[in-house]
N, C-alpha and C positions, 0 to 999 in steps of 0.2 A: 295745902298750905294757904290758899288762898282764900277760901272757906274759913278755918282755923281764926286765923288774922282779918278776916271781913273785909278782906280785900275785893269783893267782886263787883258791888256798888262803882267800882272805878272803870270796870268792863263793861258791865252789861251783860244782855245775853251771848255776844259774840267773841266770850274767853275760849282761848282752846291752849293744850296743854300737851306738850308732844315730848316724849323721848329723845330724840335724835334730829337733826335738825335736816336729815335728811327726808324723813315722814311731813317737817314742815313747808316744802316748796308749794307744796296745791293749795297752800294761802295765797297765794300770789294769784293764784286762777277765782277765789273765792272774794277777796275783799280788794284786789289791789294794792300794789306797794307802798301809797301814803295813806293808810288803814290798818297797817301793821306795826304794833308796838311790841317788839322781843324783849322778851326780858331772860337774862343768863348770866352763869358767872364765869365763862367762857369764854374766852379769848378767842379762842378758834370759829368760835357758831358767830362769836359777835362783830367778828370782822365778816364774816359772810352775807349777815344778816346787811351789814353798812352799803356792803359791795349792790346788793339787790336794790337797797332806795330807805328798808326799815329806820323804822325809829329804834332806838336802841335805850334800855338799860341794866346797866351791867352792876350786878351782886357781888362786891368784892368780898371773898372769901374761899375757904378750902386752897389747892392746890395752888389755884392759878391767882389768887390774890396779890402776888409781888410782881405779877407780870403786866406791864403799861399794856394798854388798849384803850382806842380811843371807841368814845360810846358819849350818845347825848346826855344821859342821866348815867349818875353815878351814886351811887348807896351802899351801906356797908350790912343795910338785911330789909328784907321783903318789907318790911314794914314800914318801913322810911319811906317808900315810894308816895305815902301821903301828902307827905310834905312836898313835893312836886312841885312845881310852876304847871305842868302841863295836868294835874288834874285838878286846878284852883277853881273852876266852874262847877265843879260835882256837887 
């Protein structure tokens, strides 16, 4: 999706792309917890994610779309993340 949408310009070479958010804890050993931008529309990963130090933003949509969670950025599809305040320097 991020390819797709020409989203990668916003990463760099240091995008990674995980399943389960449990495959992503060894980010934490790899870049540090203020070097981690998660992005999900998950409720569950994206409170875990907050709990660790992450930046956060959350994709509302599917299932978990009616359910509040707090997340720094908020979007309603991958694509919108352009418009950011935090990627205004790209």
């Amino acid at each position: 999706k991020v390819k797709k949408l020409s989203l990668e310009k916003y990463f760099g070479k240091n995008i990674r792309i995980f399943k389960s958010y449990s495959k992503m804890q060894k980010i934490k050993d790899d870049f540090g917890k203020d070097k981690v931008l998660l992005i999900d529309d998950n409720p569950d990963v994206l409170a875990k994610a907050k709990d660790t130090g992450w930046k956060t933003i959350r994709v509302v949509r599917g299932k978990h779309k009616n359910i509040n969670i707090n997340a720094d950025y908020i979007v309603s599809n991958l694509k919108d993340i352009e418009n950011l305040s935090i990627f205004n320097n790209v």
